[in-house]
C-alpha positions as CSV (number, residue, x, y, z in Angstrom):
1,X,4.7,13.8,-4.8
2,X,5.3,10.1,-6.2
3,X,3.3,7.1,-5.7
4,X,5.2,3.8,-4.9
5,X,3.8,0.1,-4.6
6,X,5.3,-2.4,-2.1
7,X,3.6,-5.9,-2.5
8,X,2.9,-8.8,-4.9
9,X,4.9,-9.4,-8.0
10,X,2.1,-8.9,-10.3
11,X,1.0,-6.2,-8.7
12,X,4.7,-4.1,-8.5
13,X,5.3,-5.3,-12.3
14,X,1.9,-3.8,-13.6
15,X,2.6,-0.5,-11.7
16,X,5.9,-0.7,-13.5
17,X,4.6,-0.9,-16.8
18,X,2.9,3.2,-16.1
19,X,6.2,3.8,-14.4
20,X,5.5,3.6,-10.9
21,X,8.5,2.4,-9.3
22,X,8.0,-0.6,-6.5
23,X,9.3,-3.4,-4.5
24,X,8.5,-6.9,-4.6
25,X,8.1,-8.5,-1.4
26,X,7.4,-11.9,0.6
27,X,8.7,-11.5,3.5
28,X,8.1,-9.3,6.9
29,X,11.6,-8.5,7.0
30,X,11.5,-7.6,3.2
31,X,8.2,-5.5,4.0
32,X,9.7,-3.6,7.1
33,X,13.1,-2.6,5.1
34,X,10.6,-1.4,2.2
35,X,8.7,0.8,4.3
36,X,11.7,2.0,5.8
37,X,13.3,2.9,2.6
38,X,10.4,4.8,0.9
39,X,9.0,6.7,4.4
40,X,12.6,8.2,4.4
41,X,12.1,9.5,1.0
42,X,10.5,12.7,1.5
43,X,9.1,12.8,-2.0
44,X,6.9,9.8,-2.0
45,X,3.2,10.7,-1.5
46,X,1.7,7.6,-1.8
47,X,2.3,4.1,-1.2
48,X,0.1,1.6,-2.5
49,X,0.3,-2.2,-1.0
50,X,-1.0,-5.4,-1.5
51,X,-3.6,-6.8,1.1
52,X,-1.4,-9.7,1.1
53,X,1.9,-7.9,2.0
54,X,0.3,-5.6,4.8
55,X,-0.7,-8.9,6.9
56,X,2.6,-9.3,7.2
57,X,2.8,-6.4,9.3
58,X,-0.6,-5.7,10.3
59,X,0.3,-3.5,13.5
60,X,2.8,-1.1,11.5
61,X,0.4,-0.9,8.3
62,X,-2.7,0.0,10.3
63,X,-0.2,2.7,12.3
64,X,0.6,3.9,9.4
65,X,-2.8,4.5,8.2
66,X,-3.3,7.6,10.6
67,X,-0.7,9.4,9.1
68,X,-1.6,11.5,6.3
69,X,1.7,11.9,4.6
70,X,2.6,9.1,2.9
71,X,-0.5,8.1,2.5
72,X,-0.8,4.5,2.6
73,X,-3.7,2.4,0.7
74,X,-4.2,-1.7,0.0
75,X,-4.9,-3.2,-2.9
76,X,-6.2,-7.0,-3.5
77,X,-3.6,-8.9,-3.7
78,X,-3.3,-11.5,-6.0
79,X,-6.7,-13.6,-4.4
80,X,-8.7,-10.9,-5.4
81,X,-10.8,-8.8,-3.1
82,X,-10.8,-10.4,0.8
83,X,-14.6,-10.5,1.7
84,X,-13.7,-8.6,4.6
85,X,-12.0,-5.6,2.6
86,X,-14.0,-2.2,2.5
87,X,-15.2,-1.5,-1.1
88,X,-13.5,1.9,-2.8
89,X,-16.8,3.6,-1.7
90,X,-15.7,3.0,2.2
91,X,-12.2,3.3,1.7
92,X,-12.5,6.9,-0.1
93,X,-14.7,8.1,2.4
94,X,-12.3,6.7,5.3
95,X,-9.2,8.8,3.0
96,X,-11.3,12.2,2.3
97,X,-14.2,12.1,5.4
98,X,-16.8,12.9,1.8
99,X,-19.1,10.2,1.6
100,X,-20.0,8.9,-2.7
């Protein structure tokens, strides 16, 4: 299985530099056409996205949460850390049901 990042530009190019192929994008248009593209390959695993980038598309994103293949987790974008955002603690307990 492969990770892939959708999101920011700083964000896709750092995942780049470890070789983890993404998209940049700023748009919901650009956002839906990534998602489409990497759910239909079958060998992605992962997708990591920028908190910024999901509000485009808040109703698909959080849909695509209850799947558990891909599965999908947000990242700060480039404002850091929303106040609102879960810390890793939550989020990895949300992903593996085993509370740290």
């Amino acid at each position: 299985m492969h990770l892939h990042v959708i999101g920011h530009q700083n964000a896709v190019w750092g995942f780049a530099l470890v070789g983890v192929p993404g998209k940049i994008v700023r748009t919901a248009a650009e956002l839906h056409a990534a998602l489409d593209a990497v759910l239909a390959d079958t060998t992605v695993g992962i997708i990591i996205l920028t908190d910024d980038v999901a509000a485009l598309a808040h109703e698909r994103i959080e849909a695509l949460k209850t799947h558990s293949v891909p599965l999908l987790i947000e990242i700060p974008g480039p404002e850091g850390p929303r106040p609102d955002s879960p810390d890793i603690g939550a989020v990895l307990q949300q992903i593996t049901g085993v509370r740290l």
